[in-house]
C-alpha positions, -999 to +999 in steps of 0.1 A: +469-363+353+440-389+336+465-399+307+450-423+275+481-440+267+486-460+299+474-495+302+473-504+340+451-527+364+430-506+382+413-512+415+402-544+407+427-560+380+410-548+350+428-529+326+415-491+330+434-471+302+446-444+333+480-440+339+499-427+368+505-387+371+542-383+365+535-344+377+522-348+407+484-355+413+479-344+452+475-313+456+489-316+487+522-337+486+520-340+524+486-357+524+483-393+515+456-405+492+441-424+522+435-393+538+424-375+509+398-406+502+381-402+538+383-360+529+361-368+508+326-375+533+335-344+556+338-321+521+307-333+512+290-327+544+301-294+546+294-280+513+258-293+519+264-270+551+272-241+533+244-247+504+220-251+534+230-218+552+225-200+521+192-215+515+183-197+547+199-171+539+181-166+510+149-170+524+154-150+550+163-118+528+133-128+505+104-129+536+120-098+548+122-078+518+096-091+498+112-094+465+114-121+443+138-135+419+121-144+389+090-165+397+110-177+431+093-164+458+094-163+492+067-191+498+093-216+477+125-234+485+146-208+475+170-207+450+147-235+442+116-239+417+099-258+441+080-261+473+075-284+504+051-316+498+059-347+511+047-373+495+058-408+512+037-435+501+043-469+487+055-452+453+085-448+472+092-484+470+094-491+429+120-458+427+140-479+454+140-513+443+157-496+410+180-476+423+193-499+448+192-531+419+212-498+393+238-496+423+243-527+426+243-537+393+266-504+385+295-518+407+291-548+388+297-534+355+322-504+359+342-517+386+344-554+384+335-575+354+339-543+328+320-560+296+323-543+266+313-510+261+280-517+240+268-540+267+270-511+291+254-483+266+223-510+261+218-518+304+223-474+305+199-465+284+172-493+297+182-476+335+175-441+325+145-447+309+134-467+341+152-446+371+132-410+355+098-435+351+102-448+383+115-416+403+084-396+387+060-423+400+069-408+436+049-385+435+014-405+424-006-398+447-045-393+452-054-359+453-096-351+457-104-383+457-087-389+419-051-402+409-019-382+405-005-390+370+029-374+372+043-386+337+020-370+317+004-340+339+026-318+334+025-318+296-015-315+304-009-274+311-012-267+276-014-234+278+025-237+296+039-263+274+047-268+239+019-301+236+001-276+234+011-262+202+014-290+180-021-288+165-009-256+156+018-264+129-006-283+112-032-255+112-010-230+097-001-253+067+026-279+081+060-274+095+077-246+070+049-226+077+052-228+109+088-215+111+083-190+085+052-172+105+069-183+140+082-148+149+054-130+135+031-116+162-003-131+149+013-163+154+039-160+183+014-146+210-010-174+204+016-198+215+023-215+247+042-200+272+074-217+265+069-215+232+075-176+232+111-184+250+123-208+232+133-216+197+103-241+175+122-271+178+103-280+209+067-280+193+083-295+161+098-326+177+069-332+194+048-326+159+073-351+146+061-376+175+024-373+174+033-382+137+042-412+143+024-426+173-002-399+177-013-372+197-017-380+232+001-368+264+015-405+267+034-408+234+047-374+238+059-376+275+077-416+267+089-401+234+106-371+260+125-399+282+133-423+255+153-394+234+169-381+266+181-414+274+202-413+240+226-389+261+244-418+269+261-426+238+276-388+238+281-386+271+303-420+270+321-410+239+337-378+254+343-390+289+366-418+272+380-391+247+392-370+272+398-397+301+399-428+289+374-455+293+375-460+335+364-428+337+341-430+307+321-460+331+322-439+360+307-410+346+278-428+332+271-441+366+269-405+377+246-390+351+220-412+359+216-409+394+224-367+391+192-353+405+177-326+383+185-349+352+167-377+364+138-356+380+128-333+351+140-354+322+102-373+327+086-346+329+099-314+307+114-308+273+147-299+285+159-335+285+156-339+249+171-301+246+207-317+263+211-348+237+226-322+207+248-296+226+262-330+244+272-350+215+284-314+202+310-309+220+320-347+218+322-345+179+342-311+189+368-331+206+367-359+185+379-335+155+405-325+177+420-357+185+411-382+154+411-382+117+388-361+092+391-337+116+373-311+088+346-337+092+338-336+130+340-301+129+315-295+107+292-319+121+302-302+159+288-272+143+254-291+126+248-306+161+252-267+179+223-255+153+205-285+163+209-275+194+203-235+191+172-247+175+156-267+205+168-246+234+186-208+236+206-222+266+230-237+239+248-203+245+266-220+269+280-243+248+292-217+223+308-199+254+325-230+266+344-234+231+353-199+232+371-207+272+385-233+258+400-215+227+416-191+252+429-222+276+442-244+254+473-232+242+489-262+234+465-267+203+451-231+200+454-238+160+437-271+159+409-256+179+407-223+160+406-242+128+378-264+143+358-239+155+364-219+124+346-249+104+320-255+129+307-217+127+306-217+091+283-252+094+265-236+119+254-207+097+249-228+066+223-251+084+208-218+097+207-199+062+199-231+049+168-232+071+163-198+063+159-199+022+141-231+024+114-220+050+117-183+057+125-192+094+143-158+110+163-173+141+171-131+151+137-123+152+127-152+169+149-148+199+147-109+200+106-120+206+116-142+230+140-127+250+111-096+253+086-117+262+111-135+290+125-096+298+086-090+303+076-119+330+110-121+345+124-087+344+159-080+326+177-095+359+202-063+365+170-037+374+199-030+408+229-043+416+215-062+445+192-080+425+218-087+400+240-100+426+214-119+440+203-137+410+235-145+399+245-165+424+216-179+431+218-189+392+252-207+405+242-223+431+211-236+426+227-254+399+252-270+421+224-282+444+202-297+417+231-316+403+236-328+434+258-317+463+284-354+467+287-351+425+292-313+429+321-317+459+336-348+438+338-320+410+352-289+432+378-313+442+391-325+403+388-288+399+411-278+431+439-303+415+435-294+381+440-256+386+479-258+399+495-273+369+502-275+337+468-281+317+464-310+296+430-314+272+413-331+298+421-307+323+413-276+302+377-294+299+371-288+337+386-255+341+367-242+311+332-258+322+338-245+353+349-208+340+318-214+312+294-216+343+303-190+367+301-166+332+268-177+326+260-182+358+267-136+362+254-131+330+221-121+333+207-142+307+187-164+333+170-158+356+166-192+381+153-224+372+187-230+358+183-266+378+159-279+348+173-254+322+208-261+326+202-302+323+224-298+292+256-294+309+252-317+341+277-342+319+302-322+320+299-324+363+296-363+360+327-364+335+348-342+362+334-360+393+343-394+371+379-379+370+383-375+406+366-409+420+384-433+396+415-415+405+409-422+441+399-454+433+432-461+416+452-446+447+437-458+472+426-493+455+392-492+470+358-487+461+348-461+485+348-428+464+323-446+440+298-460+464+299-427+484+293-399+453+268-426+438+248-438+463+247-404+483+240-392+452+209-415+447+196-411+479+197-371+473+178-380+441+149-402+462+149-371+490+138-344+469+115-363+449+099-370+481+097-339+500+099-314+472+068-302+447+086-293+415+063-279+385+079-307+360 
């Protein structure tokens, strides 16, 4: 077990915060940690084996049968939202040169000289700004003579995205218009097509940024990435809350070299939509574990209507406290009480919002979910469609997030599962629980690679777990450099090969 109130030399003789398991950490207590270390490359390999198979699978039964799942078709790489074009230019090069120099530098930082913790949150945040830029730039390429910009075409499609509706809440008198007609037919069908499925925190974000730098596809796309990259500062906060700081390190390492966040964070709203329901559930530990616990409650809850307000896939979030109210016996109270607070300052923000603007957040997503039911289809039409789309939801998720980060996180899983659950443990258990609910719930239908950016954190932080444990075991390196830099190269592959609409 990842214990806080150790002080050992790790791996390399700096002081990691992780102390040994006094339960028992291998699952197996015939297997030695070497061999568990060198388990790792052939797990890998075959769960890419089995993701592959299914991919075939998939496609298969889809050419055969016709059907679709959602807007996958047969012609795409299903469970996928994307399609074959390979694109292998000198583009290739920039994305390289920065993701070898991140590597590098990563090793350098997490596992070596460990500089203080700000130092690390300020070279992150440059590095995810410049690993989405430079990944994106892949796929520049000349198409009829003229140019791909890849940064800012996708926001271009104004009649998809939410760009497109910013001269809008100016038009209807500002932004408390806006919200108050948002749900009202005359308005809502005039809106882009995201627009209708989604809450109006998208188009009033980006209101808020043409405010201050103007309207123009460039100011709103590096507005998108420069947000996002905030992620860090959450993401940092709860690893070392729950794991201590090693892991903390680790896990940053992993989030930005995860594949779907990196790819579609440049290019599509829902990186921005993952900053809130992140830092969420870190203030939702943070109440649980520290002082003015009243007060991180209640700001948990503020950053989940945040949250609610940008993207409906902050359901997930709300289901993941409600796992981990049922897991978490050992401080059932303390996370009843905190919940408790956080609902009532999620409905205050909401009612709130409500007197002062007339915004109805029912309406809004019973107009939403119609219009989604509408191009999608309600998702259980049959059982074999049902089935079908479910786990497809699963596992395309576990491909986008990317298949070494995904087995490093099956593994922290497999030990955490046969004992007794501490609070980092119930964290894994109940993300992984959270996802295979949502994942069967019907309430998406694909594209859960991009939608579901949100909670790829939550993978990192559990993968994080499991390599710096192996790390500390084994007293080599080799767990890191595999997930990360497999990961990476993953990352580089299906920018290159792969035509993704953001």
């Amino acid at each position: 077990m990842l214990s806080q109130a150790a002080d050992v030399r790790g791996w390399n003789g700096v002081p990691t915060g992780i102390g040994p398991d006094d339960s028992g950490y291998w699952p197996d207590p015939m297997a030695s940690p070497a061999r568990l270390a060198r388990s790792l490359p052939a797990q890998t390999l075959l769960l890419a084996a089995v993701l592959f198979l299914y991919h075939v699978a998939l496609q298969r039964w889809m050419t055969t049968s016709g059907e679709r799942l959602g807007r996958i078709g047969a012609q795409m790489v299903a469970p996928l939202h994307a399609e074959v074009d390979v694109r292998i230019g000198l583009w290739l090069v920039p994305a390289l040169v920065v993701l070898g120099s991140f590597l590098i530098l990563a090793r350098r930082l997490i596992l070596r000289t460990a500089p203080p913790a700000g130092v690390l949150l300020a070279v992150s945040v440059v590095y995810f700004i410049v690993i989405g830029l430079s990944v994106a730039m892949i796929d520049a390429q000349e198409v009829k003579g003229k140019p791909r910009q890849p940064i800012i075409e996708p926001y271009s499609r104004t009649e998809w995205e939410y760009y497109g509706d910013v001269p809008t809440v100016d038009r209807v008198g500002g932004p408390a218009s806006f919200l108050a007609r948002y749900a009202r037919p005359r308005l809502f069908t005039t809106l882009s097509l995201h627009a209708q499925t989604h809450p109006p925190g998208a188009v009033l974000f980006l209101w808020l940024v043409s405010k201050a730098f103007g309207y123009n596809l460039w100011s709103a796309s590096l507005a998108t990435v420069a947000f996002t990259a905030l992620i860090v500062f959450p993401v940092f906060g709860l690893a070392r809350e729950l794991a201590g700081e090693a892991v903390a390190r680790c896990a940053l390492a992993f989030l930005l070299v995860a594949p779907n966040l990196a790819m579609f964070t440049t290019t599509s709203m829902d990186g921005p939509f993952s900053v809130l329901p992140v830092t969420s559930v870190y203030l939702f530990y943070r109440a649980l574990g520290g002082s003015r616990p009243a007060v991180y409650a209640a700001l948990c809850g503020l950053a989940l209507a945040g949250a609610a307000f940008m993207t409906y896939a902050a359901v997930f979030i709300a289901l993941f406290y409600a796992v981990v109210a049922v897991l978490d016996r050992d401080r059932f109270a303390a996370v009843a009480r905190t919940l408790a607070v956080a609902l009532a300052a999620f409905l205050a923000a909401y009612a709130l919002l409500f007197v002062t603007t007339g915004y109805e957040p029912v309406a809004a997503a019973r107009a939403a979910m119609a219009h989604d039911a509408e191009m999608m289809g309600t998702g259980h039409e049959s059982f074999t469609r049902y089935l079908n789309l479910s786990v497809a939801n699963l596992l395309v998720f576990l491909i986008g997030v990317g298949v070494p980060l995904t087995t490093c996180w099956l593994r922290e899983l497999a030990v955490v599962a046969g004992r007794r659950l501490g609070a980092g443990d119930v964290f894994v258990v109940a993300f992984s629980v959270s996802l295979v609910l949502i994942a069967f719930s019907s309430l998406f239908t694909l594209e859960v690679e991009r939608i579901w950016l949100l909670v790829v954190p939550f993978v990192a932080i559990a993968a994080a777990r499991q390599a710096v444990e192996l790390m500390k075991t084994t007293g080599r390196a080799f767990s890191f450099d595999w997930v990360a830099g497999l990961t990476a190269l993953q990352l580089v592959v299906f920018e290159a090969l792969l035509q993704t609409a953001w």
